[in-house]
C-alpha positions, 0 to 999 in steps of 0.5 A, spaced: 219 416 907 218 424 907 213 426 911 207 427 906 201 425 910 195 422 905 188 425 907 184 419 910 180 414 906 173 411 908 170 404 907 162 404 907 157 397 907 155 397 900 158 391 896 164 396 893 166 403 896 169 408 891 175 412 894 175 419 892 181 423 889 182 426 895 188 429 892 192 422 892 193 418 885 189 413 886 185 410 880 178 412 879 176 405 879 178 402 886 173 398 889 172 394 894 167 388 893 165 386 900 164 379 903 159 375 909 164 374 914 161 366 914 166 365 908 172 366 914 173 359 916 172 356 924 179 357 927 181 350 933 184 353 938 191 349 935 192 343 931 191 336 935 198 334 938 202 340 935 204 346 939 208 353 936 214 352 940 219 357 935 217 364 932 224 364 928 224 370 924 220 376 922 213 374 920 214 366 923 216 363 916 221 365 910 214 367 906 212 372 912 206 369 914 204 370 921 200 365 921 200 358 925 194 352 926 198 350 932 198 350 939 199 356 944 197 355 950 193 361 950 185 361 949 179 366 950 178 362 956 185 363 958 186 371 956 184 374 961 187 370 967 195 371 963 201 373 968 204 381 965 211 383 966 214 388 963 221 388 961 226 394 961 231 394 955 237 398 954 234 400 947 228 402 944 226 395 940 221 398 933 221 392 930 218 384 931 223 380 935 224 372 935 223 366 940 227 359 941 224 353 945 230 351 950 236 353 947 243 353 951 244 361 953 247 363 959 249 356 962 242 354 962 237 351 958 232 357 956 226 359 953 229 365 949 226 372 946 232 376 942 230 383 940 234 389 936 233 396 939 235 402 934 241 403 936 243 395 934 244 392 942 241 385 941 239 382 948 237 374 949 231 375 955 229 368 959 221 369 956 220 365 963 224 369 968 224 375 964 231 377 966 236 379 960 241 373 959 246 377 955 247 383 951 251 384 945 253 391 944 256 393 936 263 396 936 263 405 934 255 405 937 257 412 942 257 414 935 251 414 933 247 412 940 242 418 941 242 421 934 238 419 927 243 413 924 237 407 926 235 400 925 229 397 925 231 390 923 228 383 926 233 379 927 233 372 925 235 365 927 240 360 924 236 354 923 241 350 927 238 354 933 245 356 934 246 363 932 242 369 930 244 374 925 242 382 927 243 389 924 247 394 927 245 402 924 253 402 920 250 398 915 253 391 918 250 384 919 253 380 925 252 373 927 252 372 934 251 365 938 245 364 942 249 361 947 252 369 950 251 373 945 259 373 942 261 375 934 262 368 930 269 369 927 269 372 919 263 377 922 259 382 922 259 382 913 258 390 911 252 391 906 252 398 905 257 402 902 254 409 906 251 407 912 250 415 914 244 414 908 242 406 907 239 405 913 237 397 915 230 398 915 227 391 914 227 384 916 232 379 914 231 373 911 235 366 910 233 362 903 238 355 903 245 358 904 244 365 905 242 370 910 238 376 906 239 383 907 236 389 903 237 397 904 233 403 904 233 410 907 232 414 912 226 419 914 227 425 909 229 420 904 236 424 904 240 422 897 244 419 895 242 411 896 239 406 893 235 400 896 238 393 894 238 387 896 245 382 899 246 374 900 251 373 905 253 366 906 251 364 913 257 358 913 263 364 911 259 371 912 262 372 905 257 376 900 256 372 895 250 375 890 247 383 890 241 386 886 241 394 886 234 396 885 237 403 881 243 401 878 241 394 876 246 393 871 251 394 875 252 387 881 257 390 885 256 393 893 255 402 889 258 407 892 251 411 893 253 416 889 256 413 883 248 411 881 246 417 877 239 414 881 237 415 888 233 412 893 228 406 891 228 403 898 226 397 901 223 398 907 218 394 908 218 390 915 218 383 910 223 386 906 225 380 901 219 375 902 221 368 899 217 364 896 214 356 897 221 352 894 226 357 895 228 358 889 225 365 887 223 372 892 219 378 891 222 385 894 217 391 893 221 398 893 219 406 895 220 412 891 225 413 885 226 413 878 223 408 874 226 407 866 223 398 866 230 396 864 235 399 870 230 403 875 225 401 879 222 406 883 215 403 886 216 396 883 214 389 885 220 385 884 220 377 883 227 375 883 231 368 882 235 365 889 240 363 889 244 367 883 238 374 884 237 374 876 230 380 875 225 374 873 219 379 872 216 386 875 210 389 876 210 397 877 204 401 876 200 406 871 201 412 874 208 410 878 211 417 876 205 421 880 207 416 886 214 418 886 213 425 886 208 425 891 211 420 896 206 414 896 211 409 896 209 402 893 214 399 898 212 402 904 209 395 905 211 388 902 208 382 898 204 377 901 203 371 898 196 368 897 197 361 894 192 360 889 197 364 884 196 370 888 200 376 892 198 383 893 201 389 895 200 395 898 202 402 899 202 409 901 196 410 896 192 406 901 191 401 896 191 394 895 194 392 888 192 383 887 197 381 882 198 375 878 204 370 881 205 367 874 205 374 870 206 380 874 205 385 869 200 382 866 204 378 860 208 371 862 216 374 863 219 373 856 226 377 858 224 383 855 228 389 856 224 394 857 218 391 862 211 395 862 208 399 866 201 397 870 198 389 869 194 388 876 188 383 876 185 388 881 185 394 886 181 395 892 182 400 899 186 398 905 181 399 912 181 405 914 185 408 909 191 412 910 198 408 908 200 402 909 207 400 913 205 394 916 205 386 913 198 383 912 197 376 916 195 370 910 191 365 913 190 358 908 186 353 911 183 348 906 184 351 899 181 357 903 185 364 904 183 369 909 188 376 909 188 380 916 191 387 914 192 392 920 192 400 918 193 406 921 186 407 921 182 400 921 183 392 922 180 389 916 179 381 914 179 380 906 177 372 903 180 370 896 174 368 891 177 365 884 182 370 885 179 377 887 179 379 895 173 382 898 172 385 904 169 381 910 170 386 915 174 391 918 174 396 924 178 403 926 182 399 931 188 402 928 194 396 927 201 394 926 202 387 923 198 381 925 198 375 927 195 369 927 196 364 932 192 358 936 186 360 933 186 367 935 188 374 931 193 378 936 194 386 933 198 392 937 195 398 936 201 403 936 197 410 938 194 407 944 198 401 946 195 394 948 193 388 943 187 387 941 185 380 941 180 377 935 177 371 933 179 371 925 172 372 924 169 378 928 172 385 928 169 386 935 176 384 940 175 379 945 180 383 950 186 387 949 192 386 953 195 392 956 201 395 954 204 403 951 204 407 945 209 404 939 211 405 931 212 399 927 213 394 933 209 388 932 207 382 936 209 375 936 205 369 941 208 362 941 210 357 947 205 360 952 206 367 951 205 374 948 210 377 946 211 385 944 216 390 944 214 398 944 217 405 943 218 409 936 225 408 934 225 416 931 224 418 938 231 416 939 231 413 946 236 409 949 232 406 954 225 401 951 220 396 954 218 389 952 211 386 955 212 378 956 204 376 957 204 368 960 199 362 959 197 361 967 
């Protein structure tokens, strides 16, 4: 979150690349073993008979995949031939928006696109038509409105497809009908005691019963604040659990400032990642102290749903260097692999494999005090650099292939007996990608425009238009390609959303 820039790394063709120090912290031993592009399976143009026709959430699913086998209605026969308009939105989305097939907005039965600007304006767009159906405007926003207090929060659909729950920049969750945007009663739900320094950075998520909130830090990391993570009850809007990353004695909604500790932000674009069964998640956080017990600065998390009990942590090695020097574990989030795996990355450019089952290299066992360090393998980002974006993970028949998207390349990463390995890369800068249809859609955020992939070359097969933009991302479902653009810190009140259309 400070304004510490890391020297670029590089990746070469030999079988591993070590990186150099650089001056960052990264371990002497971080390779990159490297795999024949033949191990990424064949993609279909969609599975027979099913068609995407929802992108509910950040990531399409709870477990933030970004990928879906079925249909689009868009292929690299169609690419070139897609219907382009551009949407003014009263705000600047810097974020992943969502979509609902045929639903009741506006008097009608719409294709629906519902998107958050920074300043916490929610707005539904008719995909079709491209005209905006309504627009929820947060109570108090002339007091943030042109100044830093930002969301960068997806929103979220009930999974009733009847309301969406959004972030506004004074801490608050609401609950809106999709039918016309109004406030359902007993909401919005406050899930932070100081908005001023806990910004709502990352998505929400919805696990059973509850809707899913994390906080983290505005740009400079400004104390006091604390990352933490609020269940709300979506049938009440009651709060109902809280985990506090610093603090984590303590189950109550912290007054920052009461927290000898300060920051530990959750910031990801995942933010909580649950996982398969929806009976435990895994959160990862920013700079802060680390004592194993209370505070966990640059940490992977795994935490029981619904009750937020600490199950087991990873933190590594040399986690007082990161904080000192502002490479941020958390600046990306888990991604689950199967195969009992997940990886993470951070500001360190590196990419941490960790063993679901034993984050820290031990099975969990209570422990008080939880160890430092216990991945099974690091390795680089393409392009090095810092990572802020959500890698896509690809499981087709026991194979996993993970697309990550960087500030300085696009890569493909193959899983084999638990161990990834690079099976290409480029240096088309990226945000989080996305997988849908049979094709690999990633925004490049200095130039603008999204670069279209078969999974298994580097080489684009076209790149749709579009402008410049910061953690934006694409979604593609239901015959269209969908991505908002714009850099929230430029503290516009105006943006764009590009609607590409299946002819």
């Amino acid at each position: 979150m400070r304004t510490r820039r890391l020297c670029a790394l590089g990746l070469t063709a030999a079988a591993s690349v070590v990186l150099a120090s650089c001056g960052s912290s990264a371990p002497a031993d971080v390779s990159t073993p490297t795999a024949n592009r033949a191990a990424i399976p064949i993609a279909g143009a969609g599975a027979p008979g099913a068609r995407l026709l929802d992108w509910p959430e950040f990531g399409l699913d709870a477990q933030r995949s970004d990928v879906s086998e079925a249909a689009t209605a868009i292929d690299a026969a169609n690419l070139g031939r897609l219907r382009h308009v551009s949407v003014a939105l009263p705000g600047t989305v810097d974020s992943s928006p969502i979509y609902l097939h045929d639903v009741a907005a506006g008097g009608a039965t719409r294709n629906l696109i519902v998107a958050t600007s920074s300043y916490g304006r929610t707005v539904a767009i008719d995909a079709d038509s491209a005209r905006i159906v309504w627009t929820f405007t947060p109570a108090g926003i002339a007091r943030w409105a042109g100044g830093s207090q930002i969301t960068t929060t997806s929103p979220i659909a009930d999974p009733d497809r009847s309301f969406v729950y959004a972030a506004s920049p004074d801490g608050l969750i609401h609950k809106l009908a999709l039918s016309d945007g109004r406030e359902s009663a007993g909401w919005p739900v406050s899930v932070t005691r100081d908005a001023t320094h806990e910004k709502l950075a990352a998505a929400l998520n919805i696990a059973g019963g509850a809707v899913i909130a994390t906080t983290g830090g505005y740009l400079g990391d400004a104390p006091p604040y604390q990352g933490h993570v609020v269940l709300i009850s979506r049938s009440s809007g009651r709060v109902v659990r809280i985990f506090n990353t610093l603090c984590s004695n303590r189950r109550e909604l912290l007054v920052p400032s009461s927290c000898q500790a300060s920051d530990s932000a959750i910031l990801a674009r995942g933010g909580a990642v649950v996982e398969p069964g929806a009976t435990r998640m895994l959160i990862a956080t920013g700079n802060a102290p680390w004592n194993g017990s209370t505070d966990f600065g640059d940490s992977v998390l795994e935490l029981s749903l619904p009750d937020l009990r600490l199950l087991q942590s990873f933190t590594p090695a040399d986690q007082a260097q990161l904080n000192s020097s502002d490479t941020d574990l958390g600046s990306s989030a888990p991604a689950l692999l199967g195969h009992e795996r997940t990886v993470i990355a951070g500001k360190d450019g590196i990419m941490r494999v960790l063993a679901l089952p034993r984050l820290d290299g031990h099975p969990p066992s209570g422990a008080r005090v939880h160890p430092l360090g216990g991945e099974v393998q690091r390795l680089s980002i393409p392009g090095g650099g810092q990572l802020f974006t959500a890698p896509a993970v690809w499981q087709h028949r026991g194979r996993t292939t993970v697309f990550v998207g960087a500030e300085g390349g696009t890569g493909a990463y193959v899983l084999r007996a638990g161990r990834l390995y690079l099976a290409w890369q480029n240096s088309n800068p990226g945000t989080s990608p996305v997988m849908a249809g049979g094709l690999l859609y990633v925004y490049d955020p200095v130039a603008g425009g999204i670069f279209v992939y078969r999974p298994s070359s580097p080489r684009p097969l076209a790149k749709l238009a579009g402008s410049r933009g910061h953690w934006n991302s694409p979604i593609v479902v239901d015959g269209h390609v969908i991505e908002p653009e714009g850099n929230a810190n430029d503290h516009r009140s105006s943006g764009a959303l590009e609607i590409f259309s299946a002819p």
